[in-house]
C-alpha positions as CSV (number, residue, x, y, z in Angstrom):
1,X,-38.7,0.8,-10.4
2,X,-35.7,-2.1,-9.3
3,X,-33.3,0.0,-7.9
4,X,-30.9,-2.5,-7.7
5,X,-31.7,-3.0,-11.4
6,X,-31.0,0.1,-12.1
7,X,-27.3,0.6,-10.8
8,X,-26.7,-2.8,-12.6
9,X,-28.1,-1.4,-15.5
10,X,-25.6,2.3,-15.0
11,X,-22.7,-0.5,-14.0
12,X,-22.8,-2.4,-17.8
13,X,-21.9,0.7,-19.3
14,X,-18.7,3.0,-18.4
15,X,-20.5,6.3,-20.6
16,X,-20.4,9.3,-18.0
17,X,-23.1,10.6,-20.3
18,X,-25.2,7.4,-20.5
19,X,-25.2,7.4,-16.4
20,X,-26.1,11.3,-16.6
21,X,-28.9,10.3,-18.9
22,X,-30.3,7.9,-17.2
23,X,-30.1,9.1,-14.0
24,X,-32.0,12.0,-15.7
25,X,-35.3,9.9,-17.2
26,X,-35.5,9.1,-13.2
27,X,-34.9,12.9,-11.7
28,X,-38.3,13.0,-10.2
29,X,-37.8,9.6,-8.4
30,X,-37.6,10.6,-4.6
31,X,-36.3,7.2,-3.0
32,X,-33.6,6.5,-5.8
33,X,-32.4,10.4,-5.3
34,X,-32.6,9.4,-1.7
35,X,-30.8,6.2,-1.8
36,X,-28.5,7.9,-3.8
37,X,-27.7,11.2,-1.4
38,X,-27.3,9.0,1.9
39,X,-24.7,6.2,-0.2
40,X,-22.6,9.2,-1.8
41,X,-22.7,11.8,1.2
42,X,-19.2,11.8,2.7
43,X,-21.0,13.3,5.9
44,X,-23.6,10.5,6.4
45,X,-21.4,7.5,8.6
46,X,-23.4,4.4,9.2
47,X,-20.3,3.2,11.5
48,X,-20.6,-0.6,10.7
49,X,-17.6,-2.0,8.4
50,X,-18.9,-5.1,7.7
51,X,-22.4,-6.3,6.3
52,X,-23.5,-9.1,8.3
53,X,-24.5,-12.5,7.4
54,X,-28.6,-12.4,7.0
55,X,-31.4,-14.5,5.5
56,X,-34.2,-13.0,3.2
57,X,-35.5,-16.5,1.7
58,X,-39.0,-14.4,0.4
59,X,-40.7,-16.5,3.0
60,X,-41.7,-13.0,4.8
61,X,-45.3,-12.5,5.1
62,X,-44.3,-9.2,3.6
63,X,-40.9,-7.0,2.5
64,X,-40.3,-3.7,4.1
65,X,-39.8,-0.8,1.3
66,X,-36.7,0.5,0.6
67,X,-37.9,4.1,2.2
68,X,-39.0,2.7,5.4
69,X,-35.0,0.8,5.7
70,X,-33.6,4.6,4.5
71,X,-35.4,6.1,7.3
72,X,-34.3,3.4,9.8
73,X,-30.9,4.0,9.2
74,X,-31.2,7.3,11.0
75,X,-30.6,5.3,14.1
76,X,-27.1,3.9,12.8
77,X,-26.0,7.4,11.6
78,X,-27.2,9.2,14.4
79,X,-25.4,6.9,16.6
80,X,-28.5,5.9,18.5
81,X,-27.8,2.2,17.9
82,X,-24.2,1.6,18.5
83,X,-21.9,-1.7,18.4
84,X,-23.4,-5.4,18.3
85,X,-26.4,-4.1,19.0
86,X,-26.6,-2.0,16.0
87,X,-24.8,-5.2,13.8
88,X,-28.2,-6.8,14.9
89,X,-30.3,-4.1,13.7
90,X,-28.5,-3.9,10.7
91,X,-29.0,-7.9,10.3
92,X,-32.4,-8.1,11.2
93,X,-33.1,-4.8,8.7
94,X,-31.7,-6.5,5.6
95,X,-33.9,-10.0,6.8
96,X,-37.3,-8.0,6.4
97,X,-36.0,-6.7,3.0
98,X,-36.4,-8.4,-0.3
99,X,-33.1,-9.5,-2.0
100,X,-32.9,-6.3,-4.1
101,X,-33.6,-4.2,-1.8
102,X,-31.4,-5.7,1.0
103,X,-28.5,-5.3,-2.2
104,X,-28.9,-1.5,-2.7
105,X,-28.8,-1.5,1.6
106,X,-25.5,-3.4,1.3
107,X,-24.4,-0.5,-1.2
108,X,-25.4,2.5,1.1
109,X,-24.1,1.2,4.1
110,X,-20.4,0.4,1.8
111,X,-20.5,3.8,0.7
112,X,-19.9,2.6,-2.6
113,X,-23.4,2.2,-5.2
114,X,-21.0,0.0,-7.8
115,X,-22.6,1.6,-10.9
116,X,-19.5,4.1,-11.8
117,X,-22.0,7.1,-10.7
118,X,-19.9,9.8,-9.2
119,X,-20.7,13.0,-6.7
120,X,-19.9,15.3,-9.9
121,X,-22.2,13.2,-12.2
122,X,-25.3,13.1,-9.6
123,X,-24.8,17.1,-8.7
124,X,-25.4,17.5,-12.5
125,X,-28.8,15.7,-12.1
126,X,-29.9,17.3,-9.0
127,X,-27.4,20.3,-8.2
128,X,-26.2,20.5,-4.8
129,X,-27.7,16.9,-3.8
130,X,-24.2,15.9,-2.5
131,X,-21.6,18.1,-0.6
């Protein structure tokens, strides 16, 4: 499954319900509840405000998943990577990504999925998922 698709697909339609549902039909789908817990939990800080500039022209000899980029965030939230050197990381994380994957990235880092999904509708999926 495209997650970025997907919250693009939850995004063209503003039905609490539809989200609920949809996010439902994909309940057993461990890296989108993942993707979704880290973006949404208030707790989880990534401490970089902006995204920087990176290129991921596809001409990789291959794409990192979007799990193996979730679990290299730890170093960002765990503040083991800090200031320009954790920009870096960030850049050169999002370069090994493909373009979708590197968008839902963008998203978790922001906070913010841009689909309209709230903490209330997602702990109706998978109770307790989000503080």
């Amino acid at each position: 499954m495209n997650i970025h698709e997907f919250f693009n697909s939850l995004a063209e339609n503003n039905s609490r319900n539809f989200k609920q549902n949809q996010l439902k039909l994909h309940k057993d789908n461990e890296t989108l509840k993942a993707v979704i817990r880290v973006a949404l939990d208030p707790f989880t800080q990534f401490y970089i405000r902006k995204i920087p500039e990176y290129k991921n022209d596809g001409m990789s000899s291959g794409f990192i998943s979007i799990s193996t980029a979730l679990h290299s965030l730890t170093q960002l939230s765990s503040r083991r990577i800090t200031g320009n050197k954790a920009i870096n990381f960030l850049q050169d994380l999002l370069s090994m990504m493909s373009p979708d994957d590197a968008k839902v990235i963008e998203r978790i880092i922001g906070k913010d999925l841009k689909c309209g999904v709230s903490t209330s509708t997602v702990n109706k999926v998978w109770p307790e998922l989000i503080p």
